[in-house]
ZADREN-517533 format. One record per residue (C-alpha): residue in three letters; residue number from 1; y, z, x. Coordinates in nm, 2 decimals, always signed. Layout:
# residues N
[rec Ala NUM [Y Z X]]
...
This chain:
# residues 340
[rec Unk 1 [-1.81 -0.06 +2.20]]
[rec Unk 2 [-2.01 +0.04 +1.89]]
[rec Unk 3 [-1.90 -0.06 +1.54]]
[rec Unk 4 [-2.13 +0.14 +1.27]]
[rec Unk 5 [-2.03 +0.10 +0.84]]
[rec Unk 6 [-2.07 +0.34 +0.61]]
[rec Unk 7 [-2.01 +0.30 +0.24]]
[rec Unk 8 [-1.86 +0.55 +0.01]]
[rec Unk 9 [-1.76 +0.56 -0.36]]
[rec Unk 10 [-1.36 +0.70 -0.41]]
[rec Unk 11 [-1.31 +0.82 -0.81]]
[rec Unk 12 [-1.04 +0.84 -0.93]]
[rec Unk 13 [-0.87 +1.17 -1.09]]
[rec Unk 14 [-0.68 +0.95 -1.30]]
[rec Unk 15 [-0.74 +0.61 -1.41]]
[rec Unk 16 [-0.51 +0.36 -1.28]]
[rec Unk 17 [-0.41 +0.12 -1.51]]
[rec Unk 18 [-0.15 -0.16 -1.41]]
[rec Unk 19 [-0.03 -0.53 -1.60]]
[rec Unk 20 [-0.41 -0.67 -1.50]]
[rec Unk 21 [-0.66 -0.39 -1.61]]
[rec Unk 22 [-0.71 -0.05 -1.49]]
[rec Unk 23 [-0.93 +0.05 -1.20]]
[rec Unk 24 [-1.09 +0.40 -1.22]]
[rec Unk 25 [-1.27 +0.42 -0.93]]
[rec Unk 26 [-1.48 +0.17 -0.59]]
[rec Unk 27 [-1.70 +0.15 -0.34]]
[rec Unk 28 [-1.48 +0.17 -0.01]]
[rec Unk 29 [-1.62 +0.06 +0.34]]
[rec Unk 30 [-1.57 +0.25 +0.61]]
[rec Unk 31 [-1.58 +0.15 +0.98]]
[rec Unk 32 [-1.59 +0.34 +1.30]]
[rec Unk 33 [-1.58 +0.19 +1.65]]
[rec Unk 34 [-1.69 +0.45 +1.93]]
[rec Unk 35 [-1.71 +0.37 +2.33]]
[rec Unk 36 [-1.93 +0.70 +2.35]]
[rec Unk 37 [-1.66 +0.90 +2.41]]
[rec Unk 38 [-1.44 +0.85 +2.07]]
[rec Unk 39 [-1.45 +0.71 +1.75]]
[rec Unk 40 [-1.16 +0.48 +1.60]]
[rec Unk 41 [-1.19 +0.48 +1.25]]
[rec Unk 42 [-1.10 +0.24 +0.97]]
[rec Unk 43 [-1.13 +0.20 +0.61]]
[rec Unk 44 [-1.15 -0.14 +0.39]]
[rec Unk 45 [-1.05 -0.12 -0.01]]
[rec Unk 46 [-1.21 -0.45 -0.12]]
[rec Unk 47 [-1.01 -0.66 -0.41]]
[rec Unk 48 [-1.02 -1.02 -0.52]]
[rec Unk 49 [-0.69 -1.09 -0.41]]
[rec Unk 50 [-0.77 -0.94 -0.07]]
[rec Unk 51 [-1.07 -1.14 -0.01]]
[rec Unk 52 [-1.39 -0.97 -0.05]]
[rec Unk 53 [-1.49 -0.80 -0.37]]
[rec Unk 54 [-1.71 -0.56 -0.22]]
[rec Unk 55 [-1.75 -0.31 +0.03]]
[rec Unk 56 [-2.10 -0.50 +0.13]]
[rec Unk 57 [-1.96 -0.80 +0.13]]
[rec Unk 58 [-1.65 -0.69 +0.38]]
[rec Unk 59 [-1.93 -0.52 +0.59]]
[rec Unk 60 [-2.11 -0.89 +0.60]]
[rec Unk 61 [-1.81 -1.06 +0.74]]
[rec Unk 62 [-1.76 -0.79 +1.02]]
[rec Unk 63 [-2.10 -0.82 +1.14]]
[rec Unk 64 [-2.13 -1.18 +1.16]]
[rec Unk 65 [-1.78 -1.17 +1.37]]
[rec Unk 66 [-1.93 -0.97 +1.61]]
[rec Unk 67 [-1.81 -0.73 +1.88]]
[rec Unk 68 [-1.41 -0.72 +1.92]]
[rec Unk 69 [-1.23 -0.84 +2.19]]
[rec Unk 70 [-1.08 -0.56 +2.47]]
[rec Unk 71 [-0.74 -0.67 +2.30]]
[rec Unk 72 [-0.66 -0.58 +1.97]]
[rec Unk 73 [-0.44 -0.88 +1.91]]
[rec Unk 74 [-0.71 -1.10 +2.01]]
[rec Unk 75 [-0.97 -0.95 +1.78]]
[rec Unk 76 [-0.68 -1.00 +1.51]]
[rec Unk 77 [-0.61 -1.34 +1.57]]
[rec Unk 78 [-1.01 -1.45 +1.59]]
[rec Unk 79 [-1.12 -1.26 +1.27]]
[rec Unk 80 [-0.81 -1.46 +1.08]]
[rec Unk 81 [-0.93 -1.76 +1.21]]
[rec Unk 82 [-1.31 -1.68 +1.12]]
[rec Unk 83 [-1.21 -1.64 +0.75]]
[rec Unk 84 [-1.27 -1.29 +0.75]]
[rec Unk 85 [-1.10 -1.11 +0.48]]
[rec Unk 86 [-0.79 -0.94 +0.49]]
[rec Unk 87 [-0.95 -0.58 +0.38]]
[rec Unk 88 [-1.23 -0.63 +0.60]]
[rec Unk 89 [-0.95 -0.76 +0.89]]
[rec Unk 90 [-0.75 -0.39 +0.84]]
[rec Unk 91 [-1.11 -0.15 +0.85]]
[rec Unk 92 [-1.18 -0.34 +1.22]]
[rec Unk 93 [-0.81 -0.34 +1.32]]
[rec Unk 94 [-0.68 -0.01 +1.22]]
[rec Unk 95 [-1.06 +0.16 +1.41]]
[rec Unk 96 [-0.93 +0.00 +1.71]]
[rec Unk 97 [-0.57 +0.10 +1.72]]
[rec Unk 98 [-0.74 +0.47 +1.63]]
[rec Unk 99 [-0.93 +0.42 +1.88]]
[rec Unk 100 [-0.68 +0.28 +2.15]]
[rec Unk 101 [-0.49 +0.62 +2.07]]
[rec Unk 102 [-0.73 +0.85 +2.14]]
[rec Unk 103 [-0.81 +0.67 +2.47]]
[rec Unk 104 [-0.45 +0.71 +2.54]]
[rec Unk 105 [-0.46 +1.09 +2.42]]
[rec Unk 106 [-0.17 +1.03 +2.20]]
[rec Unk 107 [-0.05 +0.99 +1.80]]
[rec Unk 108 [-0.06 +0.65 +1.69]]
[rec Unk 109 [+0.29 +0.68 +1.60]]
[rec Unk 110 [+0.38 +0.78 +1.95]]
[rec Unk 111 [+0.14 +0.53 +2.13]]
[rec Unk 112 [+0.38 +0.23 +1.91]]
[rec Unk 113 [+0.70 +0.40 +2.01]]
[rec Unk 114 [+0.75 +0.59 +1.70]]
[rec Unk 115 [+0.85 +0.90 +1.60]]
[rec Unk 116 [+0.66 +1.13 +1.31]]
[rec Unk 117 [+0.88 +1.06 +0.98]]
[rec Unk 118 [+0.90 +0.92 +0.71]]
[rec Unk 119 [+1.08 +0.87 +0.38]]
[rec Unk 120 [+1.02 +1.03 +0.07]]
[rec Unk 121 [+0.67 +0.82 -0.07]]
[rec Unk 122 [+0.67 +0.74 -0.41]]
[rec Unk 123 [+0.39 +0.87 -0.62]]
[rec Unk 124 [+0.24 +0.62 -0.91]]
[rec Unk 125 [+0.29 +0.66 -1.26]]
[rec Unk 126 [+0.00 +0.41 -1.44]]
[rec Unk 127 [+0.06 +0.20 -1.78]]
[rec Unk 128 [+0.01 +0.49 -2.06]]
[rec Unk 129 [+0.13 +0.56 -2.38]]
[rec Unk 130 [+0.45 +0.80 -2.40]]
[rec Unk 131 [+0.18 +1.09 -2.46]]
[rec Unk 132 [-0.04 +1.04 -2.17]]
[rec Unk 133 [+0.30 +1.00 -1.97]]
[rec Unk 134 [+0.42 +1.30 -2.06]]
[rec Unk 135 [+0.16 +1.55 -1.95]]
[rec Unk 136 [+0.12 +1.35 -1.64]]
[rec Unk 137 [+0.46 +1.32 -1.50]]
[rec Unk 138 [+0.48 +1.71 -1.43]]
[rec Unk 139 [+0.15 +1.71 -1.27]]
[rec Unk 140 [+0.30 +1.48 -1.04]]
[rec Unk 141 [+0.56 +1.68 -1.01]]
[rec Unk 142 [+0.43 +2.01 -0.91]]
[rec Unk 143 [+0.23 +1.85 -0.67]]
[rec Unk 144 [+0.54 +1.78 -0.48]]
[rec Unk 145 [+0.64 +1.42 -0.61]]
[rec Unk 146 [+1.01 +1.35 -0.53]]
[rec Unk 147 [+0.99 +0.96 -0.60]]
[rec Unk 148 [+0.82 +0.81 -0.89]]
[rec Unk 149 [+0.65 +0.43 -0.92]]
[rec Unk 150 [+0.64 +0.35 -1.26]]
[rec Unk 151 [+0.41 +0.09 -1.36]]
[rec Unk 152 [+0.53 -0.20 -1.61]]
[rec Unk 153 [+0.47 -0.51 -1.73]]
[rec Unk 154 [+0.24 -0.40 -2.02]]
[rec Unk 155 [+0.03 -0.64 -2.20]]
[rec Unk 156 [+0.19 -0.49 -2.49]]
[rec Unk 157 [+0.55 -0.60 -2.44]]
[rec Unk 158 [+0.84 -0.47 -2.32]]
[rec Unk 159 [+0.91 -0.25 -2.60]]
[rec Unk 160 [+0.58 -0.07 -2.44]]
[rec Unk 161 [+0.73 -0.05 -2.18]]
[rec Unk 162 [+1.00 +0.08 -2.26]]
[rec Unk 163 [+0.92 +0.34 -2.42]]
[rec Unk 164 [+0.67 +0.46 -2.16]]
[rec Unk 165 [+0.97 +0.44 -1.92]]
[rec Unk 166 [+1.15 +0.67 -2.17]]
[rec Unk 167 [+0.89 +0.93 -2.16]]
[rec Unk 168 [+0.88 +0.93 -1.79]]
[rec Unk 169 [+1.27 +0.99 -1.82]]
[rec Unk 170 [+1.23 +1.29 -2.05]]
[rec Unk 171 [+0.99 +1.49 -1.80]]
[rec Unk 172 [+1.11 +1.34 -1.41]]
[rec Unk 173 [+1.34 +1.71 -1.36]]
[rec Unk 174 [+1.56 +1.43 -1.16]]
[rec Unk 175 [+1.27 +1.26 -0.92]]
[rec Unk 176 [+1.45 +0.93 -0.79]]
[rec Unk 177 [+1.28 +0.63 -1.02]]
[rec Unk 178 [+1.14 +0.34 -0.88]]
[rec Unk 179 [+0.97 +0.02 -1.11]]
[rec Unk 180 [+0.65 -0.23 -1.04]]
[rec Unk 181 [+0.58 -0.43 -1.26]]
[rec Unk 182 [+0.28 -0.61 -1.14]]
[rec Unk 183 [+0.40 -1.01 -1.20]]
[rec Unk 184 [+0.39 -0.85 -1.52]]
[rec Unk 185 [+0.72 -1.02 -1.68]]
[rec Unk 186 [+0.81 -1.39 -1.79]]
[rec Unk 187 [+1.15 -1.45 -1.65]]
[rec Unk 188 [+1.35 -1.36 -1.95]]
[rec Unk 189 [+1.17 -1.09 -1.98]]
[rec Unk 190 [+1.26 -0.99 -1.62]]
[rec Unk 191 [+1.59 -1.04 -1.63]]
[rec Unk 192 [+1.66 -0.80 -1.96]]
[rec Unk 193 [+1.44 -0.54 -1.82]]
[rec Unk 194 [+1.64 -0.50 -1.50]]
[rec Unk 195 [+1.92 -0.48 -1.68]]
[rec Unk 196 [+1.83 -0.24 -1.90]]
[rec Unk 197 [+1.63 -0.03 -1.63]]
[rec Unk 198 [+1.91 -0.08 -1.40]]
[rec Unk 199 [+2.16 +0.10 -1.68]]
[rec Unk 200 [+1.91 +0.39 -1.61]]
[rec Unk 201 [+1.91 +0.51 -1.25]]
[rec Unk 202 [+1.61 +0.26 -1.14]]
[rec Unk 203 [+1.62 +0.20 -0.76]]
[rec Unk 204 [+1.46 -0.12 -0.76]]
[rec Unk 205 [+1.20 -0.37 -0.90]]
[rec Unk 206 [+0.87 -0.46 -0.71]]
[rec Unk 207 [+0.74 -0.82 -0.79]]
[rec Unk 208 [+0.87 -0.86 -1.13]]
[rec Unk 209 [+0.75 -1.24 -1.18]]
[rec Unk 210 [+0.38 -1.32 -1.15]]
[rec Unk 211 [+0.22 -1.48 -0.79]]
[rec Unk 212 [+0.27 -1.85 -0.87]]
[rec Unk 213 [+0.62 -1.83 -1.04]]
[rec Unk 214 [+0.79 -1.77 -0.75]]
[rec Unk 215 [+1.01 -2.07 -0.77]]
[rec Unk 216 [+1.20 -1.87 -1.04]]
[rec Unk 217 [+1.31 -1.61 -0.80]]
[rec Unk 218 [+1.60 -1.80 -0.71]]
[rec Unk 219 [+1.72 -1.80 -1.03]]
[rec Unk 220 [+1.61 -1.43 -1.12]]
[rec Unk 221 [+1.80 -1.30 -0.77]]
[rec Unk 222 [+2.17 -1.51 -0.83]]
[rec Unk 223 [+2.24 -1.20 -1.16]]
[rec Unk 224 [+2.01 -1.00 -1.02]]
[rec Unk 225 [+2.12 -0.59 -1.21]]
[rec Unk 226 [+1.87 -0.44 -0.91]]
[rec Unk 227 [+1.73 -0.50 -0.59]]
[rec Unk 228 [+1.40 -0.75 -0.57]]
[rec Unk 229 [+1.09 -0.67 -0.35]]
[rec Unk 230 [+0.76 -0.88 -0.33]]
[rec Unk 231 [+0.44 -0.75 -0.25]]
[rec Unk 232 [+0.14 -1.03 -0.44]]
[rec Unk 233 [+0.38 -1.28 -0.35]]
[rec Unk 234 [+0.41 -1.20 +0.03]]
[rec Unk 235 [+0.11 -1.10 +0.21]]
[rec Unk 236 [+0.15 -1.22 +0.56]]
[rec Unk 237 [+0.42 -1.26 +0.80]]
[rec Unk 238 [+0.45 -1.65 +0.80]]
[rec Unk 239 [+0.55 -1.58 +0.41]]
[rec Unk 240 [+0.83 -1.36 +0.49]]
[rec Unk 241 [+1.08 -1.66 +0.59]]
[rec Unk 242 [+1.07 -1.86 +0.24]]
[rec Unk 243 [+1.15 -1.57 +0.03]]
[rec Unk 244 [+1.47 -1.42 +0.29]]
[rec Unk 245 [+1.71 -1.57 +0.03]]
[rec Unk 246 [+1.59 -1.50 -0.26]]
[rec Unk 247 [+1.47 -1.12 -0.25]]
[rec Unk 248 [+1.60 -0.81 -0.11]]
[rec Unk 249 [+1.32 -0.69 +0.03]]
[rec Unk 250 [+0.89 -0.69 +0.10]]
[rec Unk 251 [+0.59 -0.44 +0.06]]
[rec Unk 252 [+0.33 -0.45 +0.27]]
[rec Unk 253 [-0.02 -0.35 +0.25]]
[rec Unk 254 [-0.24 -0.34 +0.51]]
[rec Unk 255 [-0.55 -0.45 +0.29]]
[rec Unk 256 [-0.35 -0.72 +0.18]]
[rec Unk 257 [-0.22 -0.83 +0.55]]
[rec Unk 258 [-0.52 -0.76 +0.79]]
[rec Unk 259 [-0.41 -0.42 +0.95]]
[rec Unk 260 [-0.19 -0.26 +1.17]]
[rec Unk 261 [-0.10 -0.55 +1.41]]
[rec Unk 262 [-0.02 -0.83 +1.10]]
[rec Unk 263 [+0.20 -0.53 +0.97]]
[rec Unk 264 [+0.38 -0.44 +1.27]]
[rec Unk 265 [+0.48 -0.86 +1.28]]
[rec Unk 266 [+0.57 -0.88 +0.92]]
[rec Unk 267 [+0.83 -0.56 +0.94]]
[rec Unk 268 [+1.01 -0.76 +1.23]]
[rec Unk 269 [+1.00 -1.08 +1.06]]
[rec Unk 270 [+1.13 -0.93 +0.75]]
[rec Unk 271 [+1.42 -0.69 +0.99]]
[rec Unk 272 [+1.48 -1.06 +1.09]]
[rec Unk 273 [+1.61 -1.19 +0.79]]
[rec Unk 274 [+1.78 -0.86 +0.74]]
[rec Unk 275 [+1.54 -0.79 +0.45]]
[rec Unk 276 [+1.45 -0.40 +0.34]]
[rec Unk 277 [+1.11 -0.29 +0.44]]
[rec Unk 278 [+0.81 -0.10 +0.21]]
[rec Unk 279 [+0.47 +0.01 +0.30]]
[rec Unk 280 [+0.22 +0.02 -0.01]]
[rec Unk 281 [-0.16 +0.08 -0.07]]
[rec Unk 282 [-0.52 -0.01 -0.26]]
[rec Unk 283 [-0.75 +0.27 -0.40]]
[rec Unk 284 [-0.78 +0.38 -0.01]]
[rec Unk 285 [-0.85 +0.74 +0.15]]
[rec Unk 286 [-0.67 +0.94 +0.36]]
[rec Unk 287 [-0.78 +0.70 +0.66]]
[rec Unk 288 [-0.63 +0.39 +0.57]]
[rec Unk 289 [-0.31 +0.65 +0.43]]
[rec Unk 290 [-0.33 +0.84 +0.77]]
[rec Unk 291 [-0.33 +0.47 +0.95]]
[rec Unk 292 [+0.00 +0.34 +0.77]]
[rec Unk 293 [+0.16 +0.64 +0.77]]
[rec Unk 294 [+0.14 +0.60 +1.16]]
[rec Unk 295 [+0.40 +0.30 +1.11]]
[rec Unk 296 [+0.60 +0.55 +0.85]]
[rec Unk 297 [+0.93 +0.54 +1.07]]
[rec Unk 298 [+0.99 +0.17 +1.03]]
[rec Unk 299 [+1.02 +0.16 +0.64]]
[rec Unk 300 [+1.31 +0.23 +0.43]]
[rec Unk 301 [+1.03 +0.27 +0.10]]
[rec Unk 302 [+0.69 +0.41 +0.14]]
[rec Unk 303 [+0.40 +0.44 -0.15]]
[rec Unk 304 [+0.14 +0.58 +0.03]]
[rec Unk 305 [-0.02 +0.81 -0.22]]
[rec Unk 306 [-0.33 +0.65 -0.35]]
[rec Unk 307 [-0.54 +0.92 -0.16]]
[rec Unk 308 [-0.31 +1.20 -0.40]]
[rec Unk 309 [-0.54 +1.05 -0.71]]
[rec Unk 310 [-0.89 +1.11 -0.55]]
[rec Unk 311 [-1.15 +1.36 -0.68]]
[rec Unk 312 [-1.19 +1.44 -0.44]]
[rec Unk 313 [-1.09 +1.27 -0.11]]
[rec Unk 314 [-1.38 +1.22 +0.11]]
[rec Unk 315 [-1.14 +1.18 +0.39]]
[rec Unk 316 [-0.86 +1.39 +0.55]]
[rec Unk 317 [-0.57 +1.30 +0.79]]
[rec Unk 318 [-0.28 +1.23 +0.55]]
[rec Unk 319 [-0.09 +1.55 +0.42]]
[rec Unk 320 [+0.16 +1.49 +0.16]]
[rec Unk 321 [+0.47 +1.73 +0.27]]
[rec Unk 322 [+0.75 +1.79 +0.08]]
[rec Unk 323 [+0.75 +1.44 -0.07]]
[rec Unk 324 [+0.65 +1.28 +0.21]]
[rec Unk 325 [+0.33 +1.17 +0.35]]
[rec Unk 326 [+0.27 +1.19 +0.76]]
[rec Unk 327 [-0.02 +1.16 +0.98]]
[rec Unk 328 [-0.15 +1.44 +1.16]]
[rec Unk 329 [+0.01 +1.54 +1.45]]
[rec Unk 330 [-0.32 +1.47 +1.67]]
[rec Unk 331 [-0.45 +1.18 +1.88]]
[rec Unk 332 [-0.52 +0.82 +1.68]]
[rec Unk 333 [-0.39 +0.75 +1.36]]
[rec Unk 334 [-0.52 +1.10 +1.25]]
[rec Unk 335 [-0.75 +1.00 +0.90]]
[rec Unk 336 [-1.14 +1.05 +0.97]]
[rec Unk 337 [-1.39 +1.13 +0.70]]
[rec Unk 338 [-1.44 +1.49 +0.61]]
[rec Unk 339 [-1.83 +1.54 +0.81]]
[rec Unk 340 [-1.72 +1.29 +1.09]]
């Protein structure tokens, strides 16, 4: 097999900005592995928290590992141990289950025993003033957004965010409301705002207490006013077991777990300890969309809609259908660039 890189730079239509900065744009790495027949690809959104800050720097790591394994689980397990980066881990291990597809002549979905569906994917709503909010929402909206993921946790306080979470309110025509906030909230804080979001439709909280506070979820579940999910907090499947009592449920990303195969353990880890399940992204295209979508059928929340704020996507392989994003209906996990 061949593994070739390619760098590309993914703006953003709008400027995401969450509780630790905004982000309006990156360099993304992509990864193709061919055995001259077909091409697997894969796609890496480098982050700090993920491992590697760069796109050159992911590419580094996967050429000093080396050519993978004939098994993908093998070629898993040795990059973790190599100290390869998470986002660099998920470009090489989503190519190869792309890959593995195609060989088959099937979906990816249908190659793990899957079907092609999906719930409803939320669709991001960034920290912005009750103006911005407003004329943004029904963007959103009209694009076909049934779910929304509000950003909190504002620098500026609750009372920020609460009245950015007001002006959502006054333009969502009914869209089913969901909350992250980022570890943006002290526990006080935390407990009033679910309360008070709670009294307003909200679904549920994602990661409400910062990474490193998490021996305050205990306390923060017992009165809990909405369901809890972690996502900085839990980013591999060994994680999953020390939080099954005090949160109702995890996201996963695959930049933040190493791909396909770490995602696929974490799910039935978390299923396990009868926790709910989500599926999340970076700043990725519709490859790394297209790839977990694949695994769309084993998630009871999906926010898979990163490649939605692109301009423009240099990728396809993700549509966004009424609400919900799929894969293509073709062999692999469907994303590819554009002029592959």
């Amino acid at each position: 097999m061949k593994t070739e890189f390619r760098t590309l730079y993914l703006k953003k239509r709008f400027p995401l900005r969450i509780s630790r900065g905004e982000i309006a744009g990156g360099e993304n790495l992509f990864v193709s592995v061919t055995d001259g027949t077909h091409a697997g690809w894969g796609e890496m959104a480098p982050g700090p928290t993920e491992g590697a800050d760069t796109a050159a720097e992911g590419q580094r790591m996967l050429e000093a590992f080396g050519a993978p394994d004939v098994s993908i689980h093998k070629t898993w397990a040795a990059m973790h141990a190599a100290g390869v980066a998470p986002c660099a881990m998920a470009a090489l291990d989503m190519a190869l289950w792309d890959l593995r597809a195609k060989q088959a002549g099937m979906p990816l979905y249908r190659l793990l025993g899957l079907a092609r569906e999906a719930v409803v994917s939320s669709v991001t709503v960034g920290i912005n003033p009750p103006e911005v909010v407003r004329e943004r929402v029904p963007l959103l909206l009209d694009r076909g957004a049934r779910a929304l993921k509000i950003k909190l946790g504002s620098p500026e306080g609750i009372e920020a965010d609460k009245a950015m979470f007001a002006a959502v309110v006054e333009t969502a025509r009914g869209a089913t409301l969901r909350v992250d906030a980022n570890g943006g909230w002290s526990l006080a804080d935390a407990r009033h705002m679910m309360g008070w979001l709670a009294e307003r439709g909200v679904e549920y909280v994602e990661q409400p207490l910062v990474r490193g506070a998490e021996d305050q979820l205990p306390e923060l579940f017992r009165d809990r006013a909405l369901p809890i999910f972690l996502d900085e907090s839990c980013r591999m499947s060994q994680d999953v077991p020390g939080f099954a009592d005090c949160v109702d449920g995890v996201n996963l990303k695959l930049m933040k777990c190493g791909g396909i195969t770490e995602a696929l353990r974490i799910v039935a880890t978390a299923r396990a300890f009868g926790l709910k399940t989500m599926i999340g992204c970076m700043g990725e295209s519709s490859v790394a969309i297209a790839a977990g979508a694949s695994l769309g059928a084993l998630f009871d929340y999906i926010d898979l809609d990163s490649h939605l704020n692109l301009d423009p996507d240099p990728a396809t392989g993700a549509p966004f259908e009424g609400g919900v994003t799929l894969p293509e209906d073709r062999p692999g996990h469907g994303g590819r660039p554009r002029d592959a």
